[in-house]
C-alpha distance (Angstrom), angle and dihedral (degrees) to the residues before:
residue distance angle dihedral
X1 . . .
X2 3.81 . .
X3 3.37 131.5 .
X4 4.10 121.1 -105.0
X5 3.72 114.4 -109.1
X6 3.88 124.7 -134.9
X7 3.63 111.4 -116.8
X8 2.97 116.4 -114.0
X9 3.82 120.4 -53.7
X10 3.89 111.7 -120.2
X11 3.91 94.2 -171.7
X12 3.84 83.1 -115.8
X13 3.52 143.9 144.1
X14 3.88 131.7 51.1
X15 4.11 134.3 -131.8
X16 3.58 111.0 -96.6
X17 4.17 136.1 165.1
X18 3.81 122.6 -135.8
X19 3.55 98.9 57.1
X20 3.92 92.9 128.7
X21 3.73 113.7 -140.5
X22 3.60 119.1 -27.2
X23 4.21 118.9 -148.4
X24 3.64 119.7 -114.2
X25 3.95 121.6 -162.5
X26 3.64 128.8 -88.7
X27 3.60 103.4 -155.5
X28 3.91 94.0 179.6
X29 4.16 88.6 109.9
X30 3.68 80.5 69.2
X31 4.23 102.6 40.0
X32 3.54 122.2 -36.6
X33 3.52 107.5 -133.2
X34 4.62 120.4 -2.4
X35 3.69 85.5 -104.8
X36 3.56 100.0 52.7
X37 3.56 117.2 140.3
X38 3.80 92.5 -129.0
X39 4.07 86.4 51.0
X40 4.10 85.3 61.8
X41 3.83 86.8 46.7
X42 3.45 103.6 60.7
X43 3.96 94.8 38.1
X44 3.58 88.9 50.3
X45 4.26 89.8 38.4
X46 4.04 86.1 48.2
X47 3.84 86.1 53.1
X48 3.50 99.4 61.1
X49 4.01 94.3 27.6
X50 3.88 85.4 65.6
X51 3.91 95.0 44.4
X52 3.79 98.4 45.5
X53 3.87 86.0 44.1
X54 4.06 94.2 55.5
X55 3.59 89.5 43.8
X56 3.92 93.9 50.3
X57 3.66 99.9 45.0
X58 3.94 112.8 19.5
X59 3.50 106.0 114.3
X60 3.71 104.7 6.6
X61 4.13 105.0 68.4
X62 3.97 81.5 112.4
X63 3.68 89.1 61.9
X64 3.85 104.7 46.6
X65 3.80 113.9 103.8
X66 3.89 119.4 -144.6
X67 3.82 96.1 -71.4
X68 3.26 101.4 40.4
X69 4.11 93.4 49.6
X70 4.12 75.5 56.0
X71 2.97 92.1 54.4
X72 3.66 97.2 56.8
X73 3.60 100.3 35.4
X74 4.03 81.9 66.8
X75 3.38 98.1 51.1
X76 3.61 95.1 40.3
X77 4.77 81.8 52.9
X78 3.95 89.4 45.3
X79 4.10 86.0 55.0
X80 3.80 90.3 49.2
X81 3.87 90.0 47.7
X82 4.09 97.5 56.0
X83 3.88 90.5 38.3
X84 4.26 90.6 51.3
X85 3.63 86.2 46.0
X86 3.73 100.8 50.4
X87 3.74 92.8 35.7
X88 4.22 91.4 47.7
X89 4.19 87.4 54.7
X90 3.35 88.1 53.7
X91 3.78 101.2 50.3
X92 3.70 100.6 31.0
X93 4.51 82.2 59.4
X94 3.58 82.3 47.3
X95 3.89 104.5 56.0
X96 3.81 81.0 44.8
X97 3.46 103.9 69.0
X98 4.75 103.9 0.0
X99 3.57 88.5 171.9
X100 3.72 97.3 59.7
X101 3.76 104.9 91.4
X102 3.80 97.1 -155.6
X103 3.76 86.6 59.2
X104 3.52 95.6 51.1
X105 3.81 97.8 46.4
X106 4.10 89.9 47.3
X107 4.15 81.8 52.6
X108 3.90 90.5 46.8
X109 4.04 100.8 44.8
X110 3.65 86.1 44.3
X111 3.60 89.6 56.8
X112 3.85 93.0 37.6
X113 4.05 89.9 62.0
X114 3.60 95.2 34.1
X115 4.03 91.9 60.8
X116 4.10 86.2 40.5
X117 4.18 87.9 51.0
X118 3.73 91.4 43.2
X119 3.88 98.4 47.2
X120 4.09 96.7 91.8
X121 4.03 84.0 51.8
X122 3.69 90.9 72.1
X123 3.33 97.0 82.9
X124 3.69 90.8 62.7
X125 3.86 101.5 82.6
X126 3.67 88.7 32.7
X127 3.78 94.1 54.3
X128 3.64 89.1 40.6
X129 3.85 102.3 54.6
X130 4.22 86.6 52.2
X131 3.63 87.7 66.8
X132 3.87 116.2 108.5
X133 3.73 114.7 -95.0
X134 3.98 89.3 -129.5
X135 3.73 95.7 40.8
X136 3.86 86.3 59.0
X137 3.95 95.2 44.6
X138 3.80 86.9 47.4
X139 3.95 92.7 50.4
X140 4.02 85.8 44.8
X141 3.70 91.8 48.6
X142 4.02 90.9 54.3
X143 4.20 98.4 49.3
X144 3.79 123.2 41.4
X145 3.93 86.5 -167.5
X146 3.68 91.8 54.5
X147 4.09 90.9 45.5
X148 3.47 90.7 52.9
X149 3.88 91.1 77.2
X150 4.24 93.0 51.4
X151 3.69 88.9 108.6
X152 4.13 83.1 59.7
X153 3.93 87.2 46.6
X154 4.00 102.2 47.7
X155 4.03 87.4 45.0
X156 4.18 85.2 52.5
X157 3.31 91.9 42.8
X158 3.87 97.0 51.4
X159 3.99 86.7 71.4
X160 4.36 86.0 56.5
X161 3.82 95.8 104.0
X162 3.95 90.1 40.8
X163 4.26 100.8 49.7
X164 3.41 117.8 112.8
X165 3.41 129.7 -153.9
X166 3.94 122.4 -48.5
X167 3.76 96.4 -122.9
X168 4.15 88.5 44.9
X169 3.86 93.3 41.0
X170 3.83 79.0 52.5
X171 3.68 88.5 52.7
X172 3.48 107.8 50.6
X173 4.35 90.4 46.6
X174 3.77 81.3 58.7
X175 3.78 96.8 50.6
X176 3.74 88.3 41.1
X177 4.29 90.5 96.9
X178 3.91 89.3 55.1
X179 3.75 100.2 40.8
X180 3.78 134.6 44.2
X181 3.92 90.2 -3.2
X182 3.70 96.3 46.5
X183 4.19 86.9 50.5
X184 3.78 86.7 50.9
X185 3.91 94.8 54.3
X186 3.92 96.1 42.1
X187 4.07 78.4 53.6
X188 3.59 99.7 44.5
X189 4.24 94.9 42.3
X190 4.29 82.4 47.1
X191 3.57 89.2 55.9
X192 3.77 100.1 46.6
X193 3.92 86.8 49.7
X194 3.35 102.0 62.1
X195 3.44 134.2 102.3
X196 3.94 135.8 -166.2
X197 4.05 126.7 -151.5
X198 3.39 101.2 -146.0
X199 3.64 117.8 -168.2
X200 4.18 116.7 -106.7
X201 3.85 86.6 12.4
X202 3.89 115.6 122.5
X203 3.71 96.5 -138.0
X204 3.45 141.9 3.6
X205 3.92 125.2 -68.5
X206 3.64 133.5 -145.4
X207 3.70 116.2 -133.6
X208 3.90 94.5 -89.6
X209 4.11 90.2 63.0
X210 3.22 91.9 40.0
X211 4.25 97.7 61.4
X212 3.44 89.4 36.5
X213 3.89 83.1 62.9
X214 3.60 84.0 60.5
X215 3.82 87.1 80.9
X216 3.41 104.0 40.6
X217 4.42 113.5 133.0
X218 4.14 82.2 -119.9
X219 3.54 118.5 88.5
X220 3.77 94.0 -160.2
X221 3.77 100.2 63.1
X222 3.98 96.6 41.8
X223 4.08 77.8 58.7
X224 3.81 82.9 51.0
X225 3.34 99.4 42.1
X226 4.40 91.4 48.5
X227 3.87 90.2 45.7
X228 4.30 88.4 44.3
X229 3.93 79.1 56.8
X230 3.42 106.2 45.6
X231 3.85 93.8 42.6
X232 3.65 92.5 57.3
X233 3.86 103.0 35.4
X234 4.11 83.2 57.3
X235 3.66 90.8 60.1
X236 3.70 89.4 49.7
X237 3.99 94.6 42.3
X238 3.62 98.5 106.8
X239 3.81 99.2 47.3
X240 4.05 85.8 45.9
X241 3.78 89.2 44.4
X242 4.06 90.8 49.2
X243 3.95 90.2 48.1
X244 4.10 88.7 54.5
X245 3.45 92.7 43.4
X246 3.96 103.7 52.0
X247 3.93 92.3 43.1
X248 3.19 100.4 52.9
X249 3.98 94.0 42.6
X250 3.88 82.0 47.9
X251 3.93 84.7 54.1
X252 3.85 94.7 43.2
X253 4.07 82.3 50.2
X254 3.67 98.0 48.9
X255 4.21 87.5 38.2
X256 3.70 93.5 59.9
X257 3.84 101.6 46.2
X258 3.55 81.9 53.1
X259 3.45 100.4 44.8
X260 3.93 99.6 -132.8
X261 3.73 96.5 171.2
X262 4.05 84.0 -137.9
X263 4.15 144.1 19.4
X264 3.51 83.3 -109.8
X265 3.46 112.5 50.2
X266 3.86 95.7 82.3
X267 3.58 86.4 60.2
X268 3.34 100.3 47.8
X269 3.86 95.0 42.9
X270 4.16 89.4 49.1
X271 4.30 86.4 50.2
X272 3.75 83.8 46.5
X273 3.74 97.9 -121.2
X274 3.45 142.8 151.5
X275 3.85 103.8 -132.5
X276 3.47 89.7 -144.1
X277 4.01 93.0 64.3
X278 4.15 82.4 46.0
X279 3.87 98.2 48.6
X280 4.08 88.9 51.3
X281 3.62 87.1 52.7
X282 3.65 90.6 51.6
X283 3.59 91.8 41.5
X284 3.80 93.5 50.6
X285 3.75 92.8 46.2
X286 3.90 94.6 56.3
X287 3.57 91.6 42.8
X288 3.46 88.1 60.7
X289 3.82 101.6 45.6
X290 4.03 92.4 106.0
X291 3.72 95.9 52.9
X292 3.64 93.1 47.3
X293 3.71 121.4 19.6
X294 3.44 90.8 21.8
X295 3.30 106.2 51.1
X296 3.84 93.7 34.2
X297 3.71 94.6 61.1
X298 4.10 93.9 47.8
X299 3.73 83.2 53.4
X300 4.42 89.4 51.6
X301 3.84 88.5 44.4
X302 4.34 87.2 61.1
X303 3.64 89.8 39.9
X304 3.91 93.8 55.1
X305 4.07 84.4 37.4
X306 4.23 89.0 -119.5
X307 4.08 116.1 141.4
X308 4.29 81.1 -151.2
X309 4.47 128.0 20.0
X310 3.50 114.9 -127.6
X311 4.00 116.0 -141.3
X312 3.81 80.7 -111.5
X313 3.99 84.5 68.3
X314 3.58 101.0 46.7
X315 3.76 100.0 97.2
X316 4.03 88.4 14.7
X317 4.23 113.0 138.8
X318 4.28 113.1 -103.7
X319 3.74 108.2 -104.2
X320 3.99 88.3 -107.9
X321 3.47 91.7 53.4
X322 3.57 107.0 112.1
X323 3.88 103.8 -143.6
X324 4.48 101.0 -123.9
X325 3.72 121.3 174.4
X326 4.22 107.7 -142.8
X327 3.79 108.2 -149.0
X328 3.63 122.7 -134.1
X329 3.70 92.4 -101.1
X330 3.61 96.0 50.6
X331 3.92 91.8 51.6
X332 3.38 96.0 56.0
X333 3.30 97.7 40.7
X334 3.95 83.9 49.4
X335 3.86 101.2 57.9
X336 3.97 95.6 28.0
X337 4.06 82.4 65.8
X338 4.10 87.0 43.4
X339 3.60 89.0 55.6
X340 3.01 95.2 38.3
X341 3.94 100.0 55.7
X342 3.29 88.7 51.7
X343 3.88 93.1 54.8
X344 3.98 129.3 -20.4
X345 4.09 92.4 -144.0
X346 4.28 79.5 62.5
X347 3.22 94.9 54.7
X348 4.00 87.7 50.9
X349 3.20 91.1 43.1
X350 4.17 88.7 61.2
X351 3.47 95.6 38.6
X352 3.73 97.5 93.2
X353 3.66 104.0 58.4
X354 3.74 89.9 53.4
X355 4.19 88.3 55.3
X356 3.73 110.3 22.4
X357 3.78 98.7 51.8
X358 3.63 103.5 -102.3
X359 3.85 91.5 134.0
X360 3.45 122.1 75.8
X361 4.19 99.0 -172.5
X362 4.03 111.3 163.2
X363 4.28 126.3 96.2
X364 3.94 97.4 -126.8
X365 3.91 121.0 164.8
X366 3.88 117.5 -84.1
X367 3.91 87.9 24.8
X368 3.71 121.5 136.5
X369 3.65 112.6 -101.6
X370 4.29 120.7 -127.5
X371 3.77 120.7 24.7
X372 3.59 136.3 -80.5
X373 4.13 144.0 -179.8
X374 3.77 113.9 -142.1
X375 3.60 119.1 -164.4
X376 3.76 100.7 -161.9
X377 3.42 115.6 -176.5
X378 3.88 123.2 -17.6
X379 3.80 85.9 -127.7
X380 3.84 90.6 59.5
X381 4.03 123.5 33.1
X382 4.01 131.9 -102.5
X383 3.75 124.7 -94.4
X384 3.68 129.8 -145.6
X385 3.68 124.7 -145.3
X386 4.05 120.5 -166.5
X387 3.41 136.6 160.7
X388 3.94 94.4 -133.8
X389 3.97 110.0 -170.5
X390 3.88 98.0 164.8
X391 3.31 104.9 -105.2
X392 4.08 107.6 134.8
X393 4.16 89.3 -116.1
X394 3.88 80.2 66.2
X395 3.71 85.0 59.9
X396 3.73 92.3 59.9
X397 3.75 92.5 44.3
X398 4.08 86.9 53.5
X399 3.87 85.1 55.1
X400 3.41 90.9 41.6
X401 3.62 100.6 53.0
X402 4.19 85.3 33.5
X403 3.65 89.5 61.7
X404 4.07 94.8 52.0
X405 3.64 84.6 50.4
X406 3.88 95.6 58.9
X407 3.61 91.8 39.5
X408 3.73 88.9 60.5
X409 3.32 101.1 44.5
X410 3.38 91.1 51.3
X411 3.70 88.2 49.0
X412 3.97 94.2 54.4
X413 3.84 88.5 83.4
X414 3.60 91.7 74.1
X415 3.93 92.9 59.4
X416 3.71 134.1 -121.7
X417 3.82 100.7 -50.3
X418 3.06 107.1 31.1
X419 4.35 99.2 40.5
X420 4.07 90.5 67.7
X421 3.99 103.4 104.2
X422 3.97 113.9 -151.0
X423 3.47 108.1 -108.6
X424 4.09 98.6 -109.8
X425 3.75 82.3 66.9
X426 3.65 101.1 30.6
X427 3.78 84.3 80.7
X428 3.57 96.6 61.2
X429 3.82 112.2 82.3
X430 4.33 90.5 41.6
X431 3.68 91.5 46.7
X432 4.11 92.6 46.4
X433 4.19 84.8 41.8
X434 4.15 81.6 65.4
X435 3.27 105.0 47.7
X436 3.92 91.3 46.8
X437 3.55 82.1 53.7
X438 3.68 94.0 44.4
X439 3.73 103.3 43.3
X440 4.52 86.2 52.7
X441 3.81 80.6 54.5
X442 3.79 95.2 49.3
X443 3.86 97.5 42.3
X444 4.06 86.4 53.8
X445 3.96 99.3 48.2
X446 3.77 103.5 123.6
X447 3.82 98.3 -160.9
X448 4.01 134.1 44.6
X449 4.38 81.9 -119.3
X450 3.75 86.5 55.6
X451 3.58 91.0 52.3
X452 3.75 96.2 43.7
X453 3.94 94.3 57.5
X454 3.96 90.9 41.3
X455 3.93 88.3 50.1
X456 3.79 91.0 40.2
X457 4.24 97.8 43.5
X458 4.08 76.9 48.4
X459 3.59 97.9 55.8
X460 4.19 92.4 41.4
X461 4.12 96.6 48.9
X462 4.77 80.4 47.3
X463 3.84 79.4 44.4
X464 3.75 90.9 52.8
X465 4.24 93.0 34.4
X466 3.94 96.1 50.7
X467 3.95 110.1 9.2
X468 3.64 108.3 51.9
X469 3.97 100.0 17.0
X470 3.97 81.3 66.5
X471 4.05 90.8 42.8
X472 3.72 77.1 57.3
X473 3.57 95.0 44.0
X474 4.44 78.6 57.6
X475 3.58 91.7 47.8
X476 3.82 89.5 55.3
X477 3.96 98.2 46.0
X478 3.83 81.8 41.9
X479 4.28 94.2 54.8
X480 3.58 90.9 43.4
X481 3.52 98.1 43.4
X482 4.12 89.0 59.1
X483 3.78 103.5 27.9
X484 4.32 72.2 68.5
X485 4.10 88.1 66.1
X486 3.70 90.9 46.2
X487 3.85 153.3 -71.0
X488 3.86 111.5 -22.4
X489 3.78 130.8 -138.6
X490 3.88 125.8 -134.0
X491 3.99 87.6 -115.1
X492 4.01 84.8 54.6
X493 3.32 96.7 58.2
X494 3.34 91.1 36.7
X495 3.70 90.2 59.9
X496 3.62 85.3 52.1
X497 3.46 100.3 53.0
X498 3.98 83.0 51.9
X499 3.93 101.4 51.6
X500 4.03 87.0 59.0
X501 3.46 103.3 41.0
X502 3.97 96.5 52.6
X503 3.65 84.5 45.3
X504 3.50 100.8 52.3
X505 4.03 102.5 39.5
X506 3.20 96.9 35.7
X507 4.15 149.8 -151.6
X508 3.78 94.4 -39.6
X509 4.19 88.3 73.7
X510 3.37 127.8 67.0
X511 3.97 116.3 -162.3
X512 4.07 124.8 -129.0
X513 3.66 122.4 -138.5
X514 3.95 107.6 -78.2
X515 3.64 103.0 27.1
X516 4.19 81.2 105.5
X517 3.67 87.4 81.9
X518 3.71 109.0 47.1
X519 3.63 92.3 95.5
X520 3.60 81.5 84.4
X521 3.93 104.1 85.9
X522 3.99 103.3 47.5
X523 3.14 103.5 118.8
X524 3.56 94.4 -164.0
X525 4.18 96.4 71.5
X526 3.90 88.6 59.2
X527 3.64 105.0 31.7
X528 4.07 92.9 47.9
X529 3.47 117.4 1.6
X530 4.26 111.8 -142.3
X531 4.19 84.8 9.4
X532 4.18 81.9 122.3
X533 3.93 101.7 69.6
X534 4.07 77.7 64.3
X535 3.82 94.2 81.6
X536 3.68 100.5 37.5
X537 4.02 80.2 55.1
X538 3.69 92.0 53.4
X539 3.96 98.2 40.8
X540 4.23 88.5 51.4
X541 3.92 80.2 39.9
X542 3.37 98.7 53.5
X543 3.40 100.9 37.6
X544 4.07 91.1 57.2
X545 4.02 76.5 47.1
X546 4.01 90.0 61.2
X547 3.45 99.7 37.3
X548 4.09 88.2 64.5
X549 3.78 90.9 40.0
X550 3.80 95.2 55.9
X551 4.05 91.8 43.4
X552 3.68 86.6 59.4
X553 3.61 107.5 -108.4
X554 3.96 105.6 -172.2
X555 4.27 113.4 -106.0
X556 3.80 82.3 8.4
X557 4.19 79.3 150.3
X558 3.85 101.3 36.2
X559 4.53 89.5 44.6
X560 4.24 88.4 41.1
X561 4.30 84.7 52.8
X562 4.25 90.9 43.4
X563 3.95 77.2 45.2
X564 4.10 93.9 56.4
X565 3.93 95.6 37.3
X566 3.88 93.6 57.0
X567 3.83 87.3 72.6
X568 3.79 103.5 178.9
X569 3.80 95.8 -25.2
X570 3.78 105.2 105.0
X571 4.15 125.8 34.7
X572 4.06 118.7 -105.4
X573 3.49 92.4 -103.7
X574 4.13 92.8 59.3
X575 3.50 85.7 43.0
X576 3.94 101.6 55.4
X577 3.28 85.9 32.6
X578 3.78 97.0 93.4
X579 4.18 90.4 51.6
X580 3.63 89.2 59.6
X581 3.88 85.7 -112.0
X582 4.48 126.2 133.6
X583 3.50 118.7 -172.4
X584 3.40 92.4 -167.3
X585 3.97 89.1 61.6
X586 4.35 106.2 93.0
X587 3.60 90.2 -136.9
X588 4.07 99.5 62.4
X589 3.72 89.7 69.4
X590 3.43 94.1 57.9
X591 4.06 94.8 48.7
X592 3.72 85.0 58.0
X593 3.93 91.7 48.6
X594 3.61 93.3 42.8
X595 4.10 89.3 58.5
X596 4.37 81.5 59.5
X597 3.91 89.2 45.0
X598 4.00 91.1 47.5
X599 4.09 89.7 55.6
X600 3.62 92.8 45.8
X601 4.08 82.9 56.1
X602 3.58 87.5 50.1
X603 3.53 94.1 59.8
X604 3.44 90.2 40.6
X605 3.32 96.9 62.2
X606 3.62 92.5 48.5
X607 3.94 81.7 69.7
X608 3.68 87.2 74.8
């Protein structure tokens, strides 16, 4: 079971009283307490549920008939269920409180004996993707419940020509706790523990406070807050530089024994993807850069009267923006009436993780920075973690997160392997949740200034979704790409980090001394490498989505809820299939880049 990831951090949000009180989780639908008796059960269950499974099936796949392979496909999903709870407790206490050592050592022995318990399962897929293509369509053919799970199969069997031997497959599972996962927790416990002096600030911040700072109405401090980061992330270069440079050698490593003809081919092959429908989204994206990021930022520059943008102004509020805190209250209330305009059963849908404790909402010390959605366990619910300081981008994260919640509770129906959406559609439902949540905003502003800072925070958070997630996307294939010639140095990846960024925002910015190395705390390039192409997809996705909604396609509501439920049981292009949309078609990323462009007219013409 994996941890969530953040999305992606948009150095926003500010501190701000008032916000009434914020939810935290109750995790007690997963275990009550780490040494509850029912905790011990299902590790000890989980032990013996793997063993008795090996010693049923290893070996003998090829002789099951239809039932039987049911039969074992079942038992093989309740395994996964147990582990993905146990393994979500554990993770979900972590990202509450990373600095708390106990926490962190319950997370790791929990993943320790999990990977031990789960080691006979490998031979599963292994075993599985040996079997003769026309046995398996004959055994499919026979049971309806057994066909059900193809989907499952054809994703397994997309790694055939890649698996490696049983005993090395065996191997690298077993090393899995001191390699790429180990890597990600020394980065994750780094990040927690650092802290930024930030000049004018009382105390010092952790790295949370300190983005959010980014945002702030006064120039001065986002200055301080930039420098605060650039000072600190320097110190920490080397260790950050190490981290980059042993996973992706480890990835290069594991790539060429399994002859992935790329770094991102497992990635695209996991999300289910051609990469030919992912490199014309890239491809259409860049393309685009001077008609959207481009030209947006020139057009922020004469707003804030500046001849160049610092990176300090990036994310920085319009000078008629009147800074507002939303209270907790208010933002729920807020998107549950978005969601619920579009659709009451949404709305219910949400409900839940407002009242049940599903939401864990407040910054607190040792807390994981950004913002996530984590299914769990389909027997169970998601949670959402934010860090919700008020500011009204926080409201579009809460709808964002809100509407990955829904989407995987709707999801849940379909079971434990088949519920699990690939990423490039994973984005769909949270991404859709904001611009519900956006458009009720934009269709209440009471003034043409109101509507300018809506349409302009609009246009920066699709900035941030599509624009620099796929500069990061170029940073990545760029990393890889030379970490294969050799062992890089902070200042080459810093230079890097550079080539994309001027690149992708553009000539109206000019960047200060240190900015080279704040590639160093996404999380997203060492936690899952290529994961960020995944939200430009959904933006351009959703977009396209929106675009058919508001012409008035018939069922828009009851097709967009058959959409959700399918989880990861039917391919994107049966999926869009039914909104007249093709990803795979050149031309749909540019309808949802050309809904970006027609906002930046908007505001354009607002110049006049």
């Amino acid at each position: 079971m994996t941890l969530p990831l953040p999305r992606p951090v948009f150095d926003a949000n500010a501190t701000g009283g008032g916000l009434g009180k914020l939810p935290d989780w109750d995790l007690t639908d997963l275990y009550a307490a780490p040494d509850a008796p029912e905790f011990a059960r299902d590790m000890a269950w989980l032990e013996k549920a793997c063993a008795d499974f090996a010693a049923q099936y290893e070996g003998k796949l090829a002789s099951l008939d239809a039932a039987g392979l049911l039969v074992c496909v079942l038992a093989y999903e309740q395994i996964d269920v147990v582990a993905g709870r146990i393994m979500s407790f554990a993770g979900l206490r972590y990202y509450q409180n990373t600095m708390d050592s106990d926490r962190a050592k319950f997370m790791a022995d929990a993943q320790d004996r999990i990977t031990t318990f789960t080691t006979p399962l490998v031979f599963f897929s292994l075993e599985f993707n040996r079997l003769d293509e026309g046995h398996l369509t004959g055994l499919l053919a026979q049971n309806a419940d057994l066909a059900r799970y193809k989907p499952v199969f054809d994703r397994m069997r997309a790694m055939r020509p890649y698996q490696l031997s049983d005993e090395l497959e065996k191997f690298l599972h077993d090393n899995s706790v001191v390699g790429a996962s180990a890597w990600n927790k020394l980065f994750d416990e780094t990040m927690a523990g650092l802290m930024f002096t930030v000049a004018g600030e009382e105390e010092e911040l952790n790295l949370e406070a300190t983005l959010n700072l980014l945002t702030d109405t006064d120039r001065a401090k986002r200055e301080a807050a930039a420098r605060a980061l650039a000072v600190v992330f320097d110190k920490n270069i080397k260790l950050f530089s190490r981290v980059h440079n042993t996973l992706a050698k480890e990835k290069e490593v594991e790539d060429r024994w399994r002859k992935m003809p790329t770094p991102q081919t497992g990635r695209h092959l996991s999300n289910h993807v051609e990469p030919e429908v992912v490199e014309a989204l890239r491809n259409a994206v860049v393309a685009a850069y001077p008609k959207l990021s481009h030209r947006y930022y020139r057009l922020k520059a004469k707003w804030m009267g500046l001849d160049k943008l610092q990176v300090w102004d990036r994310n920085a509020p319009l000078p008629i923006e009147t800074p507002k805190t939303v209270d907790w209250d208010t933002a729920t209330a807020m998107v549950l009436e978005a969601y619920g305009a579009f659709d009451p059963k949404m709305a219910d849908l949400a409900k839940p993780f407002f009242e049940k404790g599903w939401i864990d909402a407040g910054v607190k010390p040792g807390k994981a920075p950004g913002a996530f959605a984590h299914p769990t366990v389909t027997a169970v619910h998601p949670y959402v973690m934010l860090n919700y300081l008020g500011k009204p981008r926080d409201v579009m994260t809460l709808a964002h997160e809100l509407g990955h919640g829904v989407h995987q509770v709707l999801a849940a129906g379909q079971g434990e392997l088949l519920s699990s959406t690939p990423l490039t559609l994973a984005e769909t439902a949270s991404v859709f949740g904001e611009m519900l949540t956006f458009r009720k905003l934009l269709d209440g502003a009471k003034s043409k200034a109101e509507r300018k800072t809506l349409l302009a925070g609009k246009v920066e958070d699709m900035i941030n979704t599509v624009v620099r997630q796929i500069a990061f996307y170029d940073f990545e294939c760029k990393l890889h790409a030379a970490r294969r010639e050799g062992e890089l140095t902070p200042d080459d990846i810093n230079a890097l980090w550079m080539s994309v960024q001027a690149q992708s925002l553009g000539d109206a910015f000019e960047f200060m001394d240190g900015y080279e190395t704040f590639w160093a705390y996404i999380p997203h390039f060492v936690h899952s490498p290529f994961y960020v192409y995944a939200y430009a997809f959904g933006d351009g996705l959703v977009n396209a989505l929106y675009a058919a909604y508001a012409d008035g396609l018939p069922d828009f509501e009851a097709k967009y809820f058959e959409m959700l439920k399918a989880g990861g049981s039917k391919h994107h292009k049966e999926l869009l299939a039914p909104f007249g949309l093709d990803a795979s078609d050149p031309k749909f990323w540019d309808k949802g880049l050309s809904m970006i462009a027609g906002f930046i007219d908007e505001l354009e013409a607002m110049e006049g």
